[in-house]
PLY file of the C-alpha trace (Angstrom):
ply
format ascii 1.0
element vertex 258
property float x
property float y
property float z
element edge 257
property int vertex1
property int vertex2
end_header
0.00 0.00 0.00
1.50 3.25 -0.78
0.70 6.85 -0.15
0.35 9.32 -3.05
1.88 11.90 -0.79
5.13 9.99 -0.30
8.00 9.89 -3.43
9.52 6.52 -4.17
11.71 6.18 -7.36
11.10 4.61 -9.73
13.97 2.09 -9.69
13.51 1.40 -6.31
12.54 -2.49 -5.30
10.17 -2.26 -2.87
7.83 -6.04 -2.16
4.03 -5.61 -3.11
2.90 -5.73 0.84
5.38 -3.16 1.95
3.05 -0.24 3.65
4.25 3.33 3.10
2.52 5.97 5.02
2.53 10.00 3.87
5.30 12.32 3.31
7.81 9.27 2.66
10.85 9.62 0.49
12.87 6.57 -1.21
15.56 7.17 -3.14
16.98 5.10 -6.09
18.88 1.71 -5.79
16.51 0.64 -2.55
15.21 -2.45 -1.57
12.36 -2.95 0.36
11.48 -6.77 1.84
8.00 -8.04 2.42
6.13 -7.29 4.89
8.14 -4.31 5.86
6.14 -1.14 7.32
7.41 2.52 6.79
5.93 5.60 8.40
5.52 9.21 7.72
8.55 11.24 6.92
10.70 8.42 6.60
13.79 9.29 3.98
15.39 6.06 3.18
18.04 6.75 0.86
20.20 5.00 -1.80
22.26 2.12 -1.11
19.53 1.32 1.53
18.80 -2.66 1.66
15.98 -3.55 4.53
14.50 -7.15 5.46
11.18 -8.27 5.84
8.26 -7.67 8.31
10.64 -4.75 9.51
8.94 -1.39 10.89
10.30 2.21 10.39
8.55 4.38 12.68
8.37 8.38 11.67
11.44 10.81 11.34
14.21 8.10 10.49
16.59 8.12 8.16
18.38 5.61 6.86
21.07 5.70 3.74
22.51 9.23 4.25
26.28 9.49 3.04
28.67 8.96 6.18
29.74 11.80 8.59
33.24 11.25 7.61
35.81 13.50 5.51
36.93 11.11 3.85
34.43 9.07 2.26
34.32 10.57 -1.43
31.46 9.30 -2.67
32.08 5.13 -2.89
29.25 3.03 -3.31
28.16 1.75 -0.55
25.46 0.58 1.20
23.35 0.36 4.20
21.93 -3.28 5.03
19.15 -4.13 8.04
17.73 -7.62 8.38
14.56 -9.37 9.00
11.84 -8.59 11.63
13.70 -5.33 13.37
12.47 -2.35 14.86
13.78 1.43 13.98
12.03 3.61 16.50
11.59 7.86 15.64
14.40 9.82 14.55
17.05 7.29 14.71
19.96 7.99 11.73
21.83 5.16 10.32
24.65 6.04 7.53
25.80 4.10 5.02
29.25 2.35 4.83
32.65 4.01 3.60
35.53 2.32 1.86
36.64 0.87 5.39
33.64 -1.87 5.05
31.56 -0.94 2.43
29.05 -1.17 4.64
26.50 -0.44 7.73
24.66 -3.55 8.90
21.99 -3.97 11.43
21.02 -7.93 12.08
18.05 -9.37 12.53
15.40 -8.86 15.09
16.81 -5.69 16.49
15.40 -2.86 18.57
17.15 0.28 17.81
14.93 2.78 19.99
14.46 6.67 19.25
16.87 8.89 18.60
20.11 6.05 18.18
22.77 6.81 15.78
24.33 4.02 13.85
27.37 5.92 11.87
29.62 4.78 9.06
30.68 0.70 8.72
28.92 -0.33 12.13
28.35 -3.77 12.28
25.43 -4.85 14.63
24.36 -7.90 15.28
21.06 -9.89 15.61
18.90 -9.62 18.92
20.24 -6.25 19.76
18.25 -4.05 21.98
20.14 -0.24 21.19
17.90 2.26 24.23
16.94 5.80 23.30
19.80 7.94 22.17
22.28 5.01 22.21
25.16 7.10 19.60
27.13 4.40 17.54
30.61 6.26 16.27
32.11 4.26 13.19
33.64 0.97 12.76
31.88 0.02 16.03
30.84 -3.65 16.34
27.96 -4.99 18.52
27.64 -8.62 18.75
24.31 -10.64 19.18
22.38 -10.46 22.02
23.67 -7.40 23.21
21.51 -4.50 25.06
22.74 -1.27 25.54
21.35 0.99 27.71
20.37 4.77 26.90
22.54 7.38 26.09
25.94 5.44 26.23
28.31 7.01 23.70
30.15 4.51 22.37
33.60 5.27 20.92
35.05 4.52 16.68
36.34 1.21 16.49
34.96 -0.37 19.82
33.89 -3.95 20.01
30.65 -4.84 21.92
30.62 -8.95 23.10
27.61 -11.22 22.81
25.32 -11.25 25.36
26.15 -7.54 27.58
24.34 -5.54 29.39
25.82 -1.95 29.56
24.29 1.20 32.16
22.42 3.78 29.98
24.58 6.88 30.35
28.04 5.12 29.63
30.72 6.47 28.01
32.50 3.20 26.22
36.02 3.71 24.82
37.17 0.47 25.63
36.00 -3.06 24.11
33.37 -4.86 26.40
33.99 -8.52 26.53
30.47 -10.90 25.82
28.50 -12.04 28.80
29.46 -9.22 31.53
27.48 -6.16 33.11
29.46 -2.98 32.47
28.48 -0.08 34.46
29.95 2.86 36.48
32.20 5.93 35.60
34.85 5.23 34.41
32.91 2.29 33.04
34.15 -1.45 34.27
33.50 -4.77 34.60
30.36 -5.42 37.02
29.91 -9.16 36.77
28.51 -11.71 34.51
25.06 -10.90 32.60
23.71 -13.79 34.91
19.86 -13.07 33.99
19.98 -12.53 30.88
21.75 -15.82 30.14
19.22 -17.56 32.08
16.52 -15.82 29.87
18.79 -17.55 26.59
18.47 -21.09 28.41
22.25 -20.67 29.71
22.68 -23.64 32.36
23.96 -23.07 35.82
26.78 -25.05 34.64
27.38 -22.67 31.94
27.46 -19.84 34.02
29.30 -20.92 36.65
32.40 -21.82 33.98
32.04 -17.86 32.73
32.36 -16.68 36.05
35.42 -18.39 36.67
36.91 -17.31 33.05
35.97 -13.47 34.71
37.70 -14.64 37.97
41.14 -15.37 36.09
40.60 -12.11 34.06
39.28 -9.63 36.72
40.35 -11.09 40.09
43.09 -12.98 39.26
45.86 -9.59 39.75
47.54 -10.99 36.44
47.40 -8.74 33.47
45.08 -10.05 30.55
48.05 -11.91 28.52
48.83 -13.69 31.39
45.77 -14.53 32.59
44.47 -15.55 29.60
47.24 -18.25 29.46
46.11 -19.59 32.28
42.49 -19.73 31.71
43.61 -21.94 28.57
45.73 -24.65 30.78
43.39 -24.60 33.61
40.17 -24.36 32.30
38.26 -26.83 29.89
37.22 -25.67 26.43
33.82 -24.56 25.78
32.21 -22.59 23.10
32.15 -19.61 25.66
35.65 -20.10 26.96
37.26 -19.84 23.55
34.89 -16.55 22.60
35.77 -15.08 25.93
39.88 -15.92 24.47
39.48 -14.96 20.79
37.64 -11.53 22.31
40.55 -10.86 24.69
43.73 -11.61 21.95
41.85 -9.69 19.06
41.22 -6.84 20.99
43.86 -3.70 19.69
41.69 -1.27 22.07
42.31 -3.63 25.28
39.08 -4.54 27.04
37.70 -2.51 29.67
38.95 -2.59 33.73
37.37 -4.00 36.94
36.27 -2.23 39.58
38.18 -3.70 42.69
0 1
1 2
2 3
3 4
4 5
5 6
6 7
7 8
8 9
9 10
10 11
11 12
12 13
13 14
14 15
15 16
16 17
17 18
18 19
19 20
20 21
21 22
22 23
23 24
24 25
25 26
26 27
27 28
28 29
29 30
30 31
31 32
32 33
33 34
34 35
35 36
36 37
37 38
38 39
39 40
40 41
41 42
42 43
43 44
44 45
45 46
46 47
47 48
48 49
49 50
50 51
51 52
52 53
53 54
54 55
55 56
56 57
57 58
58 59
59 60
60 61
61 62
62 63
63 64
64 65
65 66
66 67
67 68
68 69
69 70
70 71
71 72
72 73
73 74
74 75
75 76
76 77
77 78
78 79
79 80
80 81
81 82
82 83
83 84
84 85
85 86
86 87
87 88
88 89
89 90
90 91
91 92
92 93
93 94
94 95
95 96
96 97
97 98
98 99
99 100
100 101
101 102
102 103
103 104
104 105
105 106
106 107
107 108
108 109
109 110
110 111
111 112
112 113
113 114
114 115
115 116
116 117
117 118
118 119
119 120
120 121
121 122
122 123
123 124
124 125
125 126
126 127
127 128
128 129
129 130
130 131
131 132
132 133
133 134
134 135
135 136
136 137
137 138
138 139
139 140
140 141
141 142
142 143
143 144
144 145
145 146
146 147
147 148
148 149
149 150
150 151
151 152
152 153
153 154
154 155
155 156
156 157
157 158
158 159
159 160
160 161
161 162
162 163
163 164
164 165
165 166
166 167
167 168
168 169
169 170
170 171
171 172
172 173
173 174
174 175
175 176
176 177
177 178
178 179
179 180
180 181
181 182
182 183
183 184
184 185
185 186
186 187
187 188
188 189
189 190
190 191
191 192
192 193
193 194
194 195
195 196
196 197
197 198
198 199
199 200
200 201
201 202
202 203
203 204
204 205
205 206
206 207
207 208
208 209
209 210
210 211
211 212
212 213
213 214
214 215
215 216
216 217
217 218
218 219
219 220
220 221
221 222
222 223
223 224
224 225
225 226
226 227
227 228
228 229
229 230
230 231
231 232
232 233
233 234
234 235
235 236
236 237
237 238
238 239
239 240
240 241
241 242
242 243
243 244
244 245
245 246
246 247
247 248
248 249
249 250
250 251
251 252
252 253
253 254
254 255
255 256
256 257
């Protein structure tokens, strides 16, 4: 169903049950999935790419050219999966020659006012509060829910499965499964509810609270102590992303609170 108030070009691909509302603009070279709904004053420019059964709620804008000097006009594009939420006013840009890219996963709530910039890569799951500001080349794994009005610095790396304080001010890399809160921001313990919500055992738990033990209690800087979580401690699937987060992190990952 579409408006004859709202403009959508002529080349763009938009799926016969998308609903546009009034006062809509699409630009060229957009693509539209099924099921997808779009509300007044929505711009939703080129390079755009969204899912299915997606809803875009009134004042967004998604596609404009990055915030960055140096992108000179590359084509790139902006790409948001199936069955997520983009609340009022949020802004997402499109991708420079860095990534080529801005993603947004799957089921995602990106509430009012958020600001995905330039090569972000977010995950599926994600729950982004109002005003949540995304600078470039940041990376927010699945399951991830960030509270409102944390800034979050270029180039940091959100884990799986974290629970950051609205209000935060990230300019280190949060490892997955923790609670980071405070000022200076820091390690507050595991994410123990909201891995019981995902069907995490107790057993699971317990073994990623002991991986934060070595890493936050331990006194041993993070080289060290991850060499010792790897001879001590069995492999799991959460031990070895909890590792690969830690070694592949140029930022370094952000401090206790003891």
């Amino acid at each position: 169903m579409r408006q004859p108030l709202a403009y959508v070009h002529p080349d763009a691909k938009i799926a016969p049950s998308v609903v546009i509302e009034p006062f809509v603009t699409i630009d060229r070279n957009v693509v539209i999935g099924e099921g997808t709904r779009i509300g007044s004053n929505v711009t939703i420019l080129e390079g755009t790419r969204i899912g299915k059964n997606c809803v875009i709620f009134p004042g967004a804008v998604i596609g404009a050219v990055p915030q960055d000097l140096k992108f000179s006009g590359e084509d790139t594009t902006v790409e948001i999966g199936d069955n997520t939420t983009i609340r009022e006013y949020v802004t997402i840009n499109r991708g420079t020659a860095a990534r080529n890219k801005t993603a947004v996963g799957n089921n995602c709530l990106i509430m009012a006012y958020c600001h995905v910039a330039h090569d972000c890569i977010v995950g599926n799951n994600v729950i982004m509060s109002n005003s949540v500001q995304l600078a470039g080349e940041v990376v927010v794994d699945d399951h991830a829910i960030i509270g409102g009005g944390t800034l979050i610095h270029q180039f940091s790396h959100i884990g799986s499965h974290v629970m950051i304080q609205g209000g935060s001010k990230i300019n280190k890399d949060v490892p997955p499964f923790i609670k980071a809160a405070r000022e200076p921001i820091a390690y507050c313990g595991i994410n123990s509810i909201g891995l019981r919500r995902r069907s995490f055992s107790n057993e699971q738990i317990r073994d990623i609270q002991e991986i934060y033990r070595y890493l936050y209690q331990s006194g041993l800087n993070n080289s060290d102590a991850v060499e010792r979580i790897e001879a001590e401690l069995p492999a799991t699937k959460e031990r070895d992303e909890i590792i690969l987060f830690v070694k592949n992190s140029p930022r370094g990952i952000i401090k206790g609170y003891f």
